[in-house]
Backbone as a printed PyTorch tensor [residue, N CA C, xyz], in Angstrom:
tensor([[[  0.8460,  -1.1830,   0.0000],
         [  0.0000,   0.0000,   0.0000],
         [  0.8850,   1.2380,   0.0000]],

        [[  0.3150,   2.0740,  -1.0670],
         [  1.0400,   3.3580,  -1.3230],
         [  0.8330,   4.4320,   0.1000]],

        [[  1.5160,   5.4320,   0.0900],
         [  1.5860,   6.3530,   1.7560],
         [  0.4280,   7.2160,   0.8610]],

        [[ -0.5100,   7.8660,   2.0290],
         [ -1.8760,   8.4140,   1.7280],
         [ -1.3660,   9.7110,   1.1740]],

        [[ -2.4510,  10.4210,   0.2260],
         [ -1.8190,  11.6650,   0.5590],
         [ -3.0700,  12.4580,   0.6920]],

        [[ -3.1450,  13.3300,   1.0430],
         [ -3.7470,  14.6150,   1.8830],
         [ -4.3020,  15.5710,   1.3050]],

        [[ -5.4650,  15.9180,   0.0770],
         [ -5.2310,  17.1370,  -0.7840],
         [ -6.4110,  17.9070,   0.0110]],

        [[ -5.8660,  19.2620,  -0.3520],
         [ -6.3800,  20.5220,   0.3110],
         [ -6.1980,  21.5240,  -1.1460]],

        [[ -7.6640,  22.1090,  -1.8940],
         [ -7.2820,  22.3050,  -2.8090],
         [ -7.7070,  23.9490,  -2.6750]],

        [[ -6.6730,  24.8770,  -3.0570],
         [ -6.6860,  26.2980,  -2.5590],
         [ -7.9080,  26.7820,  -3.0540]],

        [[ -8.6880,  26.6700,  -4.0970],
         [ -9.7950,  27.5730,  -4.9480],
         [-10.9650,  26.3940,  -4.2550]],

        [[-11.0870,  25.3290,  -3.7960],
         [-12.1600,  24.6560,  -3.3610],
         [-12.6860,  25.3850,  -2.1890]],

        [[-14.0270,  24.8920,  -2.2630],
         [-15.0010,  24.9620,  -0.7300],
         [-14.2510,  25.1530,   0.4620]],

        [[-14.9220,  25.9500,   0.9930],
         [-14.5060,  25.9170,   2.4340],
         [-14.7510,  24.8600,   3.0830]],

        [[-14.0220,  23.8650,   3.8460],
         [-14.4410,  23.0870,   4.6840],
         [-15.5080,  23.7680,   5.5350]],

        [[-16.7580,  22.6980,   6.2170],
         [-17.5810,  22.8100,   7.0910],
         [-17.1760,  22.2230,   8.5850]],

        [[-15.8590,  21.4070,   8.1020],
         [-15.5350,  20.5490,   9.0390],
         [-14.5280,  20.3660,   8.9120]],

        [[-13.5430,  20.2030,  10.2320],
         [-11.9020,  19.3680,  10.0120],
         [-11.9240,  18.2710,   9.2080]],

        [[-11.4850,  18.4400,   7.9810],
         [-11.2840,  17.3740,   6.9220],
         [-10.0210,  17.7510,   5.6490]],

        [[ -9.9100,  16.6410,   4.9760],
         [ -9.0570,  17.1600,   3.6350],
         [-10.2990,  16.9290,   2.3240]],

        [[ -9.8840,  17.7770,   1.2980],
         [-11.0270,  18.0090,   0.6340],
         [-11.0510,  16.2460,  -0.1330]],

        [[ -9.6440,  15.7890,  -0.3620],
         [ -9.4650,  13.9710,  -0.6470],
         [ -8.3380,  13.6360,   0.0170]],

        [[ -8.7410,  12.3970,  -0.0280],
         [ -7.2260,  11.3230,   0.5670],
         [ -7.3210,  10.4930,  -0.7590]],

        [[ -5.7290,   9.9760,  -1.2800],
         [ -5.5770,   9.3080,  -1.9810],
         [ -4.5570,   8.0580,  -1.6830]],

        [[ -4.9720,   6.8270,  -2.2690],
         [ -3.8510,   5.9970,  -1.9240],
         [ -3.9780,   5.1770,  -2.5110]],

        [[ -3.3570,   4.3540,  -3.3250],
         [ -2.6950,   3.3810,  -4.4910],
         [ -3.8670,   3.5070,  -5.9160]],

        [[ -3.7550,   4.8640,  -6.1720],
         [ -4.7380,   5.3530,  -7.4180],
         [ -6.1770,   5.6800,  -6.8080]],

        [[ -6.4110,   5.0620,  -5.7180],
         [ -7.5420,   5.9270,  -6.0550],
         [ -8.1470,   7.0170,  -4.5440]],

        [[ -9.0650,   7.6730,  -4.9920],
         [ -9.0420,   9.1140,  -4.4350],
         [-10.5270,   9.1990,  -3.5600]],

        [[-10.4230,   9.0690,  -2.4160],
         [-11.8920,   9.4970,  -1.6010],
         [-11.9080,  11.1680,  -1.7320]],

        [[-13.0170,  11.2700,  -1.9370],
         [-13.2090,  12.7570,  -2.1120],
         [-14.7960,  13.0780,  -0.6540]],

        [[-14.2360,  13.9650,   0.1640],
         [-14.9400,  14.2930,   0.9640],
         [-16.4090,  15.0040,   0.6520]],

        [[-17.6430,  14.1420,   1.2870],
         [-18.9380,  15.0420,   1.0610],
         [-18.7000,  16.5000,   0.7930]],

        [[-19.2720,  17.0900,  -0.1680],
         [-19.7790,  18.7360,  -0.9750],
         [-21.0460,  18.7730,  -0.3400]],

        [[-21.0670,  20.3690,   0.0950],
         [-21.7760,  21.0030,   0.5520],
         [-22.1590,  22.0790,  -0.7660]],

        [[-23.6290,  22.6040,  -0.6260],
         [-24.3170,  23.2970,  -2.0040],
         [-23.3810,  24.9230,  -1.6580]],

        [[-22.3220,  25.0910,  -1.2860],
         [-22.1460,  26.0680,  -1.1620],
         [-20.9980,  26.9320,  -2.1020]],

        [[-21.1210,  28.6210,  -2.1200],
         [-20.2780,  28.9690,  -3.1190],
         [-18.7180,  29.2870,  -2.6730]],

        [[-17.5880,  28.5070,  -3.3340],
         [-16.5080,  28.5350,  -2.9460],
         [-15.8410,  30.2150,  -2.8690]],

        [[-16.6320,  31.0650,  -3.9010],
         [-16.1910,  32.6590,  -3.7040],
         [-16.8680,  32.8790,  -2.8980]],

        [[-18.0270,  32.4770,  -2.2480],
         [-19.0590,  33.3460,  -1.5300],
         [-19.3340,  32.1050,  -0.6210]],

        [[-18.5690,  31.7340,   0.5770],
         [-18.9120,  30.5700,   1.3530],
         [-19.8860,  31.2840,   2.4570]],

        [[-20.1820,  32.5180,   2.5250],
         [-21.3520,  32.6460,   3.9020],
         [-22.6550,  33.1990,   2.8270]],

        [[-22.9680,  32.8990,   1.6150],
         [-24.1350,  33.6520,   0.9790],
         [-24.9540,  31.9500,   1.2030]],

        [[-25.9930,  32.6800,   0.9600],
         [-27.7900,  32.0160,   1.0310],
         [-27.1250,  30.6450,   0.1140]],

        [[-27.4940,  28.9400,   0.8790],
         [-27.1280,  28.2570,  -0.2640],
         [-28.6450,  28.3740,  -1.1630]],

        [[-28.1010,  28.0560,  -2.9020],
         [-29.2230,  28.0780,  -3.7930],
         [-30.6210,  27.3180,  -3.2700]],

        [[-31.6310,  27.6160,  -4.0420],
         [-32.9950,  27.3360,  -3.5530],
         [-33.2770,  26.0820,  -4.6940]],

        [[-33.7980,  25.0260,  -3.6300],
         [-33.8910,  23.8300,  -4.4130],
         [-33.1570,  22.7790,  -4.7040]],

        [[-33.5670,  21.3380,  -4.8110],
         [-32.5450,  20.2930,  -4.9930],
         [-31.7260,  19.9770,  -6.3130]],

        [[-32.5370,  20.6540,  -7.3620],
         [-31.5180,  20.7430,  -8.4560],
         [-30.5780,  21.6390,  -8.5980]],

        [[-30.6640,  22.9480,  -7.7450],
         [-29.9930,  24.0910,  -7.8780],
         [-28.8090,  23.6080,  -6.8000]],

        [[-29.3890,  22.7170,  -5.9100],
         [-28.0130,  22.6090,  -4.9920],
         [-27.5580,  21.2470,  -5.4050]],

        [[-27.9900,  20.5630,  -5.9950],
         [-26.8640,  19.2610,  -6.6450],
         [-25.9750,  20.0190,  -7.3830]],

        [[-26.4230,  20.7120,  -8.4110],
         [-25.6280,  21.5210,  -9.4080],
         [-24.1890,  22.1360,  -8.8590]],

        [[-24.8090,  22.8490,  -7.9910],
         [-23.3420,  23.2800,  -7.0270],
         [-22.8080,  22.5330,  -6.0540]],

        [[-23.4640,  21.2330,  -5.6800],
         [-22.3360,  20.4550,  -5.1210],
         [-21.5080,  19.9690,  -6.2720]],

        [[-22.3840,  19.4380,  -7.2260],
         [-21.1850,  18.4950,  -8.4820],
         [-20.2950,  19.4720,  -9.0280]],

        [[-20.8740,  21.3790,  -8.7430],
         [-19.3190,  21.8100,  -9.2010],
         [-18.4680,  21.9140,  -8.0430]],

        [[-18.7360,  21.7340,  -6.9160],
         [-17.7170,  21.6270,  -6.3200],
         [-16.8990,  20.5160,  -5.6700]],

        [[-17.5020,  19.1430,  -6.2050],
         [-16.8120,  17.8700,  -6.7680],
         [-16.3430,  18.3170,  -7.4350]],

        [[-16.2460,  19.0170,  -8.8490],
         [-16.0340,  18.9010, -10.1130],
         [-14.2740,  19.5730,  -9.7750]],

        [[-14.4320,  20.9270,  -8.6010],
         [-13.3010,  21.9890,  -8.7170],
         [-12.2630,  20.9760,  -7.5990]],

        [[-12.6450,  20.1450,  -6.9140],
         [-11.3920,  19.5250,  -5.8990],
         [-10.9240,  18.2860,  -7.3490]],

        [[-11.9080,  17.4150,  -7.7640],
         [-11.4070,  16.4070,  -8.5290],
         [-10.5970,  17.0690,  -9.6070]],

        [[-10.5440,  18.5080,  -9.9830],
         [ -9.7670,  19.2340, -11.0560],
         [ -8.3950,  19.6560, -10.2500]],

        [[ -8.2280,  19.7400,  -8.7690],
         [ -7.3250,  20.2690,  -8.4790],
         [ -6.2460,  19.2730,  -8.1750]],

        [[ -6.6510,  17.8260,  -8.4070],
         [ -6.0060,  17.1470,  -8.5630],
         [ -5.9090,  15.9740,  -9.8860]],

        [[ -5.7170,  16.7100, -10.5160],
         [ -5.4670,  16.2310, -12.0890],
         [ -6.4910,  14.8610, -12.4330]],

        [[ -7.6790,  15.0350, -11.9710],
         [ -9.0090,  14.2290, -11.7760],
         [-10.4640,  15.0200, -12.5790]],

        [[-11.4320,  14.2310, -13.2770],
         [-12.6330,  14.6170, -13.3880],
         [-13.8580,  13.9260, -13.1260]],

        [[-14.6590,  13.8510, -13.5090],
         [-16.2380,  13.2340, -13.2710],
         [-15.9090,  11.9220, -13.9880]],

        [[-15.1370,  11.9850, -15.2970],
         [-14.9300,  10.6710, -15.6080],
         [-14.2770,   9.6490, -14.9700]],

        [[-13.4630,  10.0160, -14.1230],
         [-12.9740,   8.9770, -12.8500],
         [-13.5570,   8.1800, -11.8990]],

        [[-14.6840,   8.9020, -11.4500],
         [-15.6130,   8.4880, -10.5510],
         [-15.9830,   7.1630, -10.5040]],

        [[-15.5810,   6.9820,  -9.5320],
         [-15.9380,   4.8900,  -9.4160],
         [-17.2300,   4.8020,  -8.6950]],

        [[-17.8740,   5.5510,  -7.8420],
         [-18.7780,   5.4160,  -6.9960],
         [-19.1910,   7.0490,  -6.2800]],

        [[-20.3010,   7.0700,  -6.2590],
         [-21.0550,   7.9890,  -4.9830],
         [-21.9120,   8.0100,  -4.8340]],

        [[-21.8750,   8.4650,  -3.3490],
         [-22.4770,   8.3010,  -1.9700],
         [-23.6990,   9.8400,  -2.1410]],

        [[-24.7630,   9.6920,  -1.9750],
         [-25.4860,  10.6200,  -2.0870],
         [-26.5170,  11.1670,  -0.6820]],

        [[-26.4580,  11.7310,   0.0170],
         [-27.0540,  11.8430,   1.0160],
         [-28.7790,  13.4480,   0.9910]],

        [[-29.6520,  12.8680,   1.3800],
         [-30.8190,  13.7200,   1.0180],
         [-31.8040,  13.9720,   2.5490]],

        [[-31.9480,  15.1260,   2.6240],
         [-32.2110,  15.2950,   4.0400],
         [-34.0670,  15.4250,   3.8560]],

        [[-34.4520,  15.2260,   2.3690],
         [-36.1680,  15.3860,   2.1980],
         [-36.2990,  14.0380,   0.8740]],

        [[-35.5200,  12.7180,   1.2090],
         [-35.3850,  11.6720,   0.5240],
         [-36.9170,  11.5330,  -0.4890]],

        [[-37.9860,  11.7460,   0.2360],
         [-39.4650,  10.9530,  -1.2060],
         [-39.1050,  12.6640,  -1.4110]],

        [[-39.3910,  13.6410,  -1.1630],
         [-39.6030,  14.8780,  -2.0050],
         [-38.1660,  14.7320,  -3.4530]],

        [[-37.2440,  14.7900,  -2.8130],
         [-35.9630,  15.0090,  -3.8600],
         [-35.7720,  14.1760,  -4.5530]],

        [[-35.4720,  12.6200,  -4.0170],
         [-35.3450,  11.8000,  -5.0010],
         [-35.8490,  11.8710,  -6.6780]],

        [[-36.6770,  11.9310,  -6.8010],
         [-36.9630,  11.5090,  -8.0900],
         [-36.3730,  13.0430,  -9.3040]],

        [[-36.3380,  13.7990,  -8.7960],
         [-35.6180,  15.1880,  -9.2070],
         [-34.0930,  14.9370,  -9.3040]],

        [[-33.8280,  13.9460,  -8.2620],
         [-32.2230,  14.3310,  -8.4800],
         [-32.0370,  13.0430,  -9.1630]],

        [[-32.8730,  12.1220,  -9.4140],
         [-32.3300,  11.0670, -10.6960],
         [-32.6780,  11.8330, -12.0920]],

        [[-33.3350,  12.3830, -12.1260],
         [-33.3760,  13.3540, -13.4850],
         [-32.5560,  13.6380, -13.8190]],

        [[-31.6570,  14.4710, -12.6260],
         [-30.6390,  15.3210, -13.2820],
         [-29.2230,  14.3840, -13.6390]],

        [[-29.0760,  13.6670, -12.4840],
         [-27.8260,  12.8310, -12.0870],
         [-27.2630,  12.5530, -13.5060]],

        [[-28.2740,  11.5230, -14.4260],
         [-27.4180,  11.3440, -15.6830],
         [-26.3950,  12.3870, -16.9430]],

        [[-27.1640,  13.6420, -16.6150],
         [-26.7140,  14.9790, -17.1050],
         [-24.6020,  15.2340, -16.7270]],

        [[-24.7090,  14.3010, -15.7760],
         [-23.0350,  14.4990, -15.4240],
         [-22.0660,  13.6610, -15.8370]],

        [[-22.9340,  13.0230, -16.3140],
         [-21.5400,  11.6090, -17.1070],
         [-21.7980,  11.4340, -18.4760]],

        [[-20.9460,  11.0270, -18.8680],
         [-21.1640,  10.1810, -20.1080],
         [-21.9050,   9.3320, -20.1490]],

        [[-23.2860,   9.2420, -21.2630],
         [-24.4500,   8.2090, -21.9790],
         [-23.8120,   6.9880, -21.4410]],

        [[-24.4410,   6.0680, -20.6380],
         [-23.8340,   4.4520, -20.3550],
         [-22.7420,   4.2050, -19.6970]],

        [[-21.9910,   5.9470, -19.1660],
         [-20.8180,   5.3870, -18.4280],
         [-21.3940,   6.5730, -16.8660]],

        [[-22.6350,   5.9100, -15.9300],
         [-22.7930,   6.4110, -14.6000],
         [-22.3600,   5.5360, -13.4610]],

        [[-20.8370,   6.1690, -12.6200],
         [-20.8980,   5.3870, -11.5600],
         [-21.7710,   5.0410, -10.4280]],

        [[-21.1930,   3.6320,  -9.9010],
         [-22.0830,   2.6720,  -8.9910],
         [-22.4070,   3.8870,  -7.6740]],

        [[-23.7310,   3.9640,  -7.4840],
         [-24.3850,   4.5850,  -6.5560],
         [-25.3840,   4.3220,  -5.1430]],

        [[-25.0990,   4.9270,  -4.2260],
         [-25.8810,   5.2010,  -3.1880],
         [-26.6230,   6.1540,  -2.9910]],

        [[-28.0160,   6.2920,  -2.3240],
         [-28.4240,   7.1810,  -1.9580],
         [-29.4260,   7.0720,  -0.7160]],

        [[-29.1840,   7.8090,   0.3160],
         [-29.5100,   7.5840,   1.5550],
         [-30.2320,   9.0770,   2.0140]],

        [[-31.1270,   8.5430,   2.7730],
         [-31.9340,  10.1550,   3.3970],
         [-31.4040,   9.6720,   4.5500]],

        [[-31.2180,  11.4720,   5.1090],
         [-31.0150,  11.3350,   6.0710],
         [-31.5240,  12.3890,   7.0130]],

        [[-31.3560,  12.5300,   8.4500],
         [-32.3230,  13.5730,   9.1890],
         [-32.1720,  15.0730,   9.0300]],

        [[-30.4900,  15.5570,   8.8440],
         [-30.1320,  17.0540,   8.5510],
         [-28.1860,  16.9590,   7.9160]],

        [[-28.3920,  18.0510,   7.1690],
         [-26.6680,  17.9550,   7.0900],
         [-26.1720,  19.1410,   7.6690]],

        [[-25.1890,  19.8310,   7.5080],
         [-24.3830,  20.4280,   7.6540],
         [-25.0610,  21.9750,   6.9560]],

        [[-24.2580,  23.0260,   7.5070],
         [-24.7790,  24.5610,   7.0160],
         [-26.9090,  24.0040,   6.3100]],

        [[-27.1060,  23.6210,   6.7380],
         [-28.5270,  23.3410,   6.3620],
         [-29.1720,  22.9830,   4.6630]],

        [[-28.1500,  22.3800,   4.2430],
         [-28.0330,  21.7500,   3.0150],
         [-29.1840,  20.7280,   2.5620]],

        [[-29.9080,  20.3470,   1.4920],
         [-30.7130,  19.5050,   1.1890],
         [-29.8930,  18.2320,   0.5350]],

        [[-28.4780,  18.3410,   0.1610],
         [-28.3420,  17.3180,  -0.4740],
         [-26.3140,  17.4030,  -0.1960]],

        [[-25.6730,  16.3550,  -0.3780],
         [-24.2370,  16.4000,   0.2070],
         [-23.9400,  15.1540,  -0.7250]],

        [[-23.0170,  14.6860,  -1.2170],
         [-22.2980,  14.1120,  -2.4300],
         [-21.0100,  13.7030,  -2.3010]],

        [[-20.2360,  12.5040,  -1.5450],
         [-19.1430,  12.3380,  -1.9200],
         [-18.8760,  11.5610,  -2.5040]],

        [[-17.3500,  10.8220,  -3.1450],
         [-17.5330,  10.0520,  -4.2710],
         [-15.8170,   9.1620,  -4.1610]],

        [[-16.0090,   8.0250,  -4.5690],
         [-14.6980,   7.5140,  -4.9970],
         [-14.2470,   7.8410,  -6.5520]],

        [[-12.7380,   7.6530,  -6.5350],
         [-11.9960,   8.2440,  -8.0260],
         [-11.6730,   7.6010,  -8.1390]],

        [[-10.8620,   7.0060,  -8.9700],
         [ -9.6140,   6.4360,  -9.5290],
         [ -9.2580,   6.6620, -11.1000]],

        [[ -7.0100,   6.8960,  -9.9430],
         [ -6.1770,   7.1600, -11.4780],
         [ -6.2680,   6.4080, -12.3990]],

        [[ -6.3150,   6.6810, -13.8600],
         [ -5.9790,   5.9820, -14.9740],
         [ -4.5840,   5.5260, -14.7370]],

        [[ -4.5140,   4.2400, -15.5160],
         [ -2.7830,   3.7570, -15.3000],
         [ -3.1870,   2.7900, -14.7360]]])
């Protein structure tokens, strides 16, 4: 087993919590739950709605998996967490396919749960892995 490494990516989200934004180790990359929030503007109103705040969590998946020479096409798996599970669900499978490539969507979870963090409707983390 390769030594972990630690990424903290300068233009990403503010942490909500003591965390690294990923840990990586022998190719592939845990990327810590996204919060709907704006990485220039981390204390403004998060967006209104579950499509408006998937949108800005997957870009801010999108800006840590970029800061480490990673994209959406890597994605081996994610974890989806929904704090109004029968209301959102069926809205956020609508959108979900919109982020990958036709026939190539990684293996998924999705779990309701009672509340998240800064008062978020929806939180997103995901496994990567390097090509090679």
């Amino acid at each position: 087993m390769s030594e972990l490494l630690y990424h903290m990516i300068s233009s990403g989200p503010r942490p909500v919590a003591p965390f690294s934004h990923a840990v990586e180790t022998d190719g592939f990359v845990f990327v810590t739950g996204q919060m709907p929030t704006d990485p220039a503007a981390p204390d403004a109103p998060l967006p209104e709605g579950i499509e408006a705040q998937t949108r800005r969590v997957m870009d801010n998946l999108q800006i840590v998996l970029g800061g480490i020479g990673l994209g959406l096409e890597h994605v081996t798996m994610a974890r989806i967490y929904l704090t109004q599970f029968e209301r959102d669900y069926g809205a956020l499978n609508a959108l979900w396919p919109s982020f990958f490539e036709p026939g190539k969507l990684p293996a998924r979870t999705t779990i309701g749960v009672t509340a998240l963090a800064v008062g978020a409707r929806v939180e997103i983390d995901l496994i990567a892995k390097r090509p090679g």
